[in-house]
Each structure stands twice: as structure tokens, then as C-alpha cells.
VOLUMSE-316172 format. One line per field, with one value per atom (N, C-alpha, C): residue in one letter; chain; atom name; y, x, z. Coordinates in steps of 0.2 Angstrom, whole numbers, plus 5000, padded with zeros to 4 digits. Layout:
<atoms>
resn: (A, ...)
chain: (A, ...)
name: (CA, ...)
c2: (Y, ...)
c1: (X, ...)
c3: (Z, ...)
</atoms>
This chain:
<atoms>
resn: (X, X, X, X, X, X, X, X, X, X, X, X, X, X, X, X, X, X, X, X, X, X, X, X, X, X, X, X, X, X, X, X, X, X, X, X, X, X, X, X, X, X, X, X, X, X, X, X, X, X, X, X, X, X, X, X, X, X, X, X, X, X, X, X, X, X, X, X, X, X, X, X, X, X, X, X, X, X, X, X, X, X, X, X, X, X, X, X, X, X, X, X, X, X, X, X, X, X, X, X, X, X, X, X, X, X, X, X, X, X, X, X, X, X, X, X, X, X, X, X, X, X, X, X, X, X, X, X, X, X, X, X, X, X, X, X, X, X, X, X, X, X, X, X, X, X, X, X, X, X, X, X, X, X, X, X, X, X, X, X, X, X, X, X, X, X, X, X, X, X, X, X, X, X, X, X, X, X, X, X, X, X, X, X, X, X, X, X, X, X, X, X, X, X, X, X, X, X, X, X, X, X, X, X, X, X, X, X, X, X, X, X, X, X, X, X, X, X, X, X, X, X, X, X, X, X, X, X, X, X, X, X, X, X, X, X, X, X, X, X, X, X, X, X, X, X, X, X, X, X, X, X, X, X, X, X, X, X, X, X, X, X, X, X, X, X, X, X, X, X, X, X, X, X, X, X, X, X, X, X, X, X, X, X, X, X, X, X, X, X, X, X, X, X, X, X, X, X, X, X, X, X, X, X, X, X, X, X, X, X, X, X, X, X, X, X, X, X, X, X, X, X, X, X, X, X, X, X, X, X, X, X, X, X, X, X, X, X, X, X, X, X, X, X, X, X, X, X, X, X, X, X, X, X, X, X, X, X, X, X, X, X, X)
chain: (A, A, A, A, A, A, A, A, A, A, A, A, A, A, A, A, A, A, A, A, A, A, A, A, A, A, A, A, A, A, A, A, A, A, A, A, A, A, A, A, A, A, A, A, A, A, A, A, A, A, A, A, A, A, A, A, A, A, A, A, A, A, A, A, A, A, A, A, A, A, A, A, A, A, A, A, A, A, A, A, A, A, A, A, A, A, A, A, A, A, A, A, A, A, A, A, A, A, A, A, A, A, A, A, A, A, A, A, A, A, A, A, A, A, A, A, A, A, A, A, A, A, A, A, A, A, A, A, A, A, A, A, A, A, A, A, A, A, A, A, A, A, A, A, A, A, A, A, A, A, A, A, A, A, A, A, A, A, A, A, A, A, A, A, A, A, A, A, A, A, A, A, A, A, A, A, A, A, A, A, A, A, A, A, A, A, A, A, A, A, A, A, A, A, A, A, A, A, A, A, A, A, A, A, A, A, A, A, A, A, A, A, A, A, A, A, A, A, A, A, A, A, A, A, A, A, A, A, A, A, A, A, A, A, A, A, A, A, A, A, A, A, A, A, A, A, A, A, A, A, A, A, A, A, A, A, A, A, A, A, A, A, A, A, A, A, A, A, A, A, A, A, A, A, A, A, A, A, A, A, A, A, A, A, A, A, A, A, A, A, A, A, A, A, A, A, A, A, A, A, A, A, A, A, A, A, A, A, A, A, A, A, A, A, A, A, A, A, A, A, A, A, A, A, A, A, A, A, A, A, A, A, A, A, A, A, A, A, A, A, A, A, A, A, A, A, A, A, A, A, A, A, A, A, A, A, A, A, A, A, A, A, A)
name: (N, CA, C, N, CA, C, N, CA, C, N, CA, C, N, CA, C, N, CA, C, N, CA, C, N, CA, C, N, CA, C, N, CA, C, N, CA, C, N, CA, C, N, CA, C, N, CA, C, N, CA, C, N, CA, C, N, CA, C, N, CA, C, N, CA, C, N, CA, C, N, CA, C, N, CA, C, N, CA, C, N, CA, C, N, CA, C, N, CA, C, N, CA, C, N, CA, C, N, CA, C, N, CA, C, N, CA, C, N, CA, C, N, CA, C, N, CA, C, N, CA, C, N, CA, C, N, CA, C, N, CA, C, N, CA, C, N, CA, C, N, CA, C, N, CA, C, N, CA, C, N, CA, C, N, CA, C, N, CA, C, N, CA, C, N, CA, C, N, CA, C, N, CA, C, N, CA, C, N, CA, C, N, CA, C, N, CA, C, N, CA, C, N, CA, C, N, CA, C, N, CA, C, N, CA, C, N, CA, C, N, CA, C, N, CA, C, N, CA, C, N, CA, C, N, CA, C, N, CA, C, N, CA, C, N, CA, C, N, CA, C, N, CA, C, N, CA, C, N, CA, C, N, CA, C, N, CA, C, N, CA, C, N, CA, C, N, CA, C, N, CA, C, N, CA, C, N, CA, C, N, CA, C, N, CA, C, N, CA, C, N, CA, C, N, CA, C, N, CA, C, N, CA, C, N, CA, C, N, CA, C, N, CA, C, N, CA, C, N, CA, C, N, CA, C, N, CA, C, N, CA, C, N, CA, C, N, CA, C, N, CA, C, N, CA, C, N, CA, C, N, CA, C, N, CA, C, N, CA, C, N, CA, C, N, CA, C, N, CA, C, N, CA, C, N, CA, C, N, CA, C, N, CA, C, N, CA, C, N, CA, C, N, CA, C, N, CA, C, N, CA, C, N, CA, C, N, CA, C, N, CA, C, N, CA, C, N, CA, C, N, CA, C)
c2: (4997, 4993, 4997, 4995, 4998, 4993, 4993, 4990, 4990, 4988, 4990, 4980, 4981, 4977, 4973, 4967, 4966, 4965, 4963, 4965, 4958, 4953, 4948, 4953, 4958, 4960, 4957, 4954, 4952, 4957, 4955, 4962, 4959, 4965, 4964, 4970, 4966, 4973, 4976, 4982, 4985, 4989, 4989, 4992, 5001, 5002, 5010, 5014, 5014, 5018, 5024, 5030, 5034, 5034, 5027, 5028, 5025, 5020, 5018, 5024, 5030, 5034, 5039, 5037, 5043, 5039, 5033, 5027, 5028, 5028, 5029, 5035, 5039, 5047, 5047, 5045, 5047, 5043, 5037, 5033, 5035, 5041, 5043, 5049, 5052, 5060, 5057, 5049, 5049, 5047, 5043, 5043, 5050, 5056, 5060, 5064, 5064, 5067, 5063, 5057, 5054, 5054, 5058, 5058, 5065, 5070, 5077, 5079, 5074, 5076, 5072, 5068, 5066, 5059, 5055, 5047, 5045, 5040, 5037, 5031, 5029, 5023, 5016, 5017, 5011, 5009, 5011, 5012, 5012, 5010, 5009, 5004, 4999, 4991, 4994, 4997, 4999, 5005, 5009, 5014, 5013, 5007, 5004, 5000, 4998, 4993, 5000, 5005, 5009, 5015, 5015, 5019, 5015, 5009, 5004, 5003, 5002, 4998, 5005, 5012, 5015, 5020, 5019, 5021, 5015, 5010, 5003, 5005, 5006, 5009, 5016, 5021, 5026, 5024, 5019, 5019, 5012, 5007, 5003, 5006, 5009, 5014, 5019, 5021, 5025, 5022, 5015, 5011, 5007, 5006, 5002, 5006, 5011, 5019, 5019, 5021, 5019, 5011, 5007, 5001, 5002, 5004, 5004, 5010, 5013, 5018, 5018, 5012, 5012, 5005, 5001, 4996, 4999, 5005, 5007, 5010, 5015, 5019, 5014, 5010, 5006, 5003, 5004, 5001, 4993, 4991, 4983, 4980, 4976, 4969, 4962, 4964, 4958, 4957, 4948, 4946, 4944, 4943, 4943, 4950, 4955, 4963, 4962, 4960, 4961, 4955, 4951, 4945, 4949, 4949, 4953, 4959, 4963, 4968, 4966, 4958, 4960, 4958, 4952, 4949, 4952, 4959, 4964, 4969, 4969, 4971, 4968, 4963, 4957, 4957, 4957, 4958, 4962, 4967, 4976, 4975, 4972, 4972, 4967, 4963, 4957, 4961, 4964, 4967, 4972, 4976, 4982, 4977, 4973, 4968, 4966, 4963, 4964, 4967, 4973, 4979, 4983, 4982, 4981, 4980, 4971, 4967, 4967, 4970, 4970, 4978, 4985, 4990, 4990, 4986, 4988, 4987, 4983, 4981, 4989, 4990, 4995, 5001, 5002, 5009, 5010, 5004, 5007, 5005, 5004, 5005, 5012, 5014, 5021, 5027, 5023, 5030, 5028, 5025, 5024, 5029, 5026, 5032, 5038, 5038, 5046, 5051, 5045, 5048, 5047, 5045, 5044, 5051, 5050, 5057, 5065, 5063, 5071, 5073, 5068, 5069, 5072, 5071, 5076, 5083, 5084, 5090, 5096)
c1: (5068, 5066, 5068, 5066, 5068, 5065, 5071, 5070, 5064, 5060, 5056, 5057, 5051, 5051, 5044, 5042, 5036, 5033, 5028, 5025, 5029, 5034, 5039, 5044, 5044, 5051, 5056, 5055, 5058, 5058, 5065, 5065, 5060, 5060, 5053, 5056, 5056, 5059, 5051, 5050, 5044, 5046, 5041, 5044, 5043, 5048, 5049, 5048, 5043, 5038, 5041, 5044, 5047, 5055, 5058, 5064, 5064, 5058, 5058, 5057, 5052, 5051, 5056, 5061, 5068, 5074, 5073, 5077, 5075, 5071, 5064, 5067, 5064, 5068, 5074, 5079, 5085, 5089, 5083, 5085, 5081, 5077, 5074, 5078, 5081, 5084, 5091, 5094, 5101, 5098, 5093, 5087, 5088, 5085, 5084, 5092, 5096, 5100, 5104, 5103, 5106, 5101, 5098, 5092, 5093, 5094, 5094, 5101, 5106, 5111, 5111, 5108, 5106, 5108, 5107, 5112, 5107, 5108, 5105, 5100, 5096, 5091, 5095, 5100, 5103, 5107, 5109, 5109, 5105, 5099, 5095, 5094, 5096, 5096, 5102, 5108, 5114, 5112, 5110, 5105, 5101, 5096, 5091, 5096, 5098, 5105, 5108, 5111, 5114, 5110, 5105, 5098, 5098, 5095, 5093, 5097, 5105, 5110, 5113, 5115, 5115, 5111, 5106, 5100, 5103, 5099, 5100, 5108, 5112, 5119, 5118, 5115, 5112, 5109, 5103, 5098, 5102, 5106, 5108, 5114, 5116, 5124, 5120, 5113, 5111, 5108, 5105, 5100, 5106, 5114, 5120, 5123, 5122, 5125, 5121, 5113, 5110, 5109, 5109, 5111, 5119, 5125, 5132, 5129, 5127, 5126, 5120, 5117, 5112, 5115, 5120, 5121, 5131, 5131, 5137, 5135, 5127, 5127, 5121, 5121, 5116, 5122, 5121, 5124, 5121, 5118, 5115, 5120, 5120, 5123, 5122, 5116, 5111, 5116, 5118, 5121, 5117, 5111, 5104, 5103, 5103, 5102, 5108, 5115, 5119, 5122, 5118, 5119, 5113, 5108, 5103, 5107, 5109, 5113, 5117, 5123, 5126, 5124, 5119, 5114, 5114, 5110, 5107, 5111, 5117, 5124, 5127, 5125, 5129, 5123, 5118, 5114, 5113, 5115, 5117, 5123, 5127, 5134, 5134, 5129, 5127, 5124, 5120, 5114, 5120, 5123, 5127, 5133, 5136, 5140, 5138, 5129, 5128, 5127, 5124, 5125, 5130, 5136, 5143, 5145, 5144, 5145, 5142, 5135, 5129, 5132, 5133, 5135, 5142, 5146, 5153, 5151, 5147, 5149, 5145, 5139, 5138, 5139, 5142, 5146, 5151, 5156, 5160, 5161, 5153, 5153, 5149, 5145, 5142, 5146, 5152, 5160, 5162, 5163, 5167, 5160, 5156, 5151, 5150, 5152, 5154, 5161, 5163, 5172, 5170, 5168, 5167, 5163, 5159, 5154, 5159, 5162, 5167, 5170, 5173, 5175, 5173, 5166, 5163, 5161, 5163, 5161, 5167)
c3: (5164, 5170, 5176, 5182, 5189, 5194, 5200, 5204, 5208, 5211, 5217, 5221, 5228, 5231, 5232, 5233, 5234, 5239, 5241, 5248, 5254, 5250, 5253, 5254, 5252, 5251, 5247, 5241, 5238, 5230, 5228, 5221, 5215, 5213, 5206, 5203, 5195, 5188, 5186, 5187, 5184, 5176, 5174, 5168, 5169, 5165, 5165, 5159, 5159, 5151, 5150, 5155, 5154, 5149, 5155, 5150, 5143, 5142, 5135, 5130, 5134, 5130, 5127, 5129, 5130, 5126, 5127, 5122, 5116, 5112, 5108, 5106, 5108, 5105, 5102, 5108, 5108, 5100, 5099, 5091, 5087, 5084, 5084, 5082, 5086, 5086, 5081, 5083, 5077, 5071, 5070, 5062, 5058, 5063, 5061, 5056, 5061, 5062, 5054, 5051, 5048, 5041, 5043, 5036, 5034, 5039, 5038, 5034, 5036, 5030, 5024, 5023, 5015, 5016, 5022, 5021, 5015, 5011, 5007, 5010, 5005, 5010, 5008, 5004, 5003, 5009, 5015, 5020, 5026, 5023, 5028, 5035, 5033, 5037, 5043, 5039, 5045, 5050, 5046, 5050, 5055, 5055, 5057, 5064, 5064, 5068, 5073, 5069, 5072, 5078, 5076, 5079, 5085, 5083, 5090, 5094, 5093, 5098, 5101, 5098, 5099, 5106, 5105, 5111, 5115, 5113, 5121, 5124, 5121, 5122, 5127, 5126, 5130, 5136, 5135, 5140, 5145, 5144, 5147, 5152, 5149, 5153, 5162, 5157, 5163, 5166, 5165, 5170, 5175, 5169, 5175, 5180, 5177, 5183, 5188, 5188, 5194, 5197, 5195, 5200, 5202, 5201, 5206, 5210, 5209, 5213, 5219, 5217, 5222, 5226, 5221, 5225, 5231, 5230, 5233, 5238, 5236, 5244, 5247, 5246, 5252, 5256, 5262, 5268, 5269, 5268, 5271, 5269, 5274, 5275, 5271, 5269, 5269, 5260, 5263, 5257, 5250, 5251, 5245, 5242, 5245, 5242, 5237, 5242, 5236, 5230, 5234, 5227, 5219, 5222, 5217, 5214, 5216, 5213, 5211, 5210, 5207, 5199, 5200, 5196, 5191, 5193, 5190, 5187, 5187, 5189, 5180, 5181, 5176, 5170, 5172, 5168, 5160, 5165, 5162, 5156, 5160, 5158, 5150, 5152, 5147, 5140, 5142, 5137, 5136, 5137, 5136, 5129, 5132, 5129, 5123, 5122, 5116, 5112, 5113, 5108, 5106, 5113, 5107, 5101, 5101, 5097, 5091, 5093, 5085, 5082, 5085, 5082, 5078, 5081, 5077, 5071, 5068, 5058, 5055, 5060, 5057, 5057, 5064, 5064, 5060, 5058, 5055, 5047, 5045, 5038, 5038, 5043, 5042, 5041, 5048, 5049, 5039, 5038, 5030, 5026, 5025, 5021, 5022, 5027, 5032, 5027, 5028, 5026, 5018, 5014, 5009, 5005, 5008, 5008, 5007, 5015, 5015, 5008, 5005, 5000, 4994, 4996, 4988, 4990, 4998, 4998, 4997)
</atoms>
């Protein structure tokens, strides 16, 4: 999503098909990456968890980076610009917060199959 303004002047989230696109790869490129060393499909479900939260974890970091960065170098005064930002601010923070929470179980049974694996090598 990305900010714009409407013909009020008020904010509107448009959708951003580019960075779904890049999201999407980017789970996509760790699928790949954990197929191409032999993970098993019994593994699938946490793989599947770890792809998805993973990426949102990518795509959400650099969507919250460009809003501090858009809400530090704007000079306005205007208390509503920055109430909105911090909204949007908190929002990021929220979703970023939830796929903290849904990755831990499955990253660290992936890190154990991880370590488990080296072992046979």
C-alpha cells in the first residue's frame, strides 16, 4: 500500500501491485531456496508459515521505513498529517508485530531441522 491524497486532501491507501510483486518473489525465492537443499514435504505447513511471515517481514520493514522517513522530512505543522502518520505508523508496527509472533514456532523448528540435517553431513 502507499499513501496518496484525495481531491479533499484527505489520505487514501492505494494498493501497490509492484511491491506485492516483490513480496511474492521474495517467499517465493525462500520456498525455493528450501526446496533446493532437500527440506522434506513433511515440513511443508512450517515452510509455508515461514515463506509468508518472512516476506510480510521484508515488505512491511520497507513500507515502515518509508513512512518515518516521509513522516521526519515533511516540515508541516498540520497536526492531522501527523496524527495520520502516526496511525499509519502503528499500524505497520501492528502487522510487523504479528508476524513476529506467527514466525517464532516455525522458524525455530526449521533452525532445529536445520541443525539436525548438518549432522548427517
Amino acid at each position: 500500500m502507499f499513501r496518496s491524497r484525495d481531491d479533499k486532501g484527505l489520505c487514501v491507501m492505494d494498493p501497490n501491485l509492484e511491491l506485492a510483486r516483490e513480496r511474492a518473489a521474495v517467499a517465493h525465492q525462500i520456498l525455493i531456496k528450501f526446496k533446493e537443499i532437500g527440506l522434506s514435504e513433511d515440513h511443508d505447513e512450517d515452510l509455508a508459515r515461514l515463506c509468508t511471515d518472512l516476506a510480510d517481514l521484508w515488505s512491511s520493514q520497507n513500507s515502515y521505513n518509508q513512512l518515518l522517513m516521509e513522516f521526519l522530512e515533511n516540515e508541516t505543522r498540520d497536526w492531522k498529517f501527523i496524527a495520520e502518520h502516526l496511525t499509519d505508523i502503528k499500524s505497520h508496527i501492528d502487522h510487523i508485530s504479528w508476524h513476529i509472533r506467527s514466525v517464532k514456532d516455525p522458524i525455530e523448528r526449521m533452525a532445529v531441522e536445520c541443525y539436525e540435517a548438518s549432522k548427517n553431513d
